[in-house]
N, C-alpha and C positions, 0 to 999 in steps of 0.2 A: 635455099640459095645461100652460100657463104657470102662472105667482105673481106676484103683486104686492104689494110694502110701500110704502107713502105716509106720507110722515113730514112734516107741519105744524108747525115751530115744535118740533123735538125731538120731538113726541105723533103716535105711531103712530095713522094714521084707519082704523076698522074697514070693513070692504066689503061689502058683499052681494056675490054670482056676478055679477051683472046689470050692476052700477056695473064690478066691477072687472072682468068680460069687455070693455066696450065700453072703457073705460080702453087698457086690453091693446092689444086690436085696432085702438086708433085709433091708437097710437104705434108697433106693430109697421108697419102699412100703412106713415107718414109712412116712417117709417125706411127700409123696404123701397123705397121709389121713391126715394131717394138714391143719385148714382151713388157707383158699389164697392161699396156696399152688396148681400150676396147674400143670404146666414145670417144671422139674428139670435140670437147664442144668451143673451148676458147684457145689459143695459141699464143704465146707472145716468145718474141725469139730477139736478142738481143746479139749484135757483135760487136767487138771494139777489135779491129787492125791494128797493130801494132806499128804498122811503115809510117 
């Protein structure tokens, strides 16, 4: 079973299973079809917006 924490702006967004499964699984997938990429075991993804 994966985890996920999503942090906006410093503020922790709460999840339902639903939101944060498809979350999950939509950046595991991306991840997983990148080559060397085999195992995914930890993820951390950072952005800074520039607006």
């Amino acid at each position: 079973m994966s985890e996920i924490q999503i942090k906006v702006n410093g503020e922790e967004i709460s999840l339902t299973q639903f939101p944060a499964e498809i979350i999950t699984q939509t950046i595991l997938g991306m991840l997983k079809a990148l080559r060397g990429v085999e195992v995914v075991k930890e993820v951390e993804i950072t952005i800074k917006n520039a607006e």
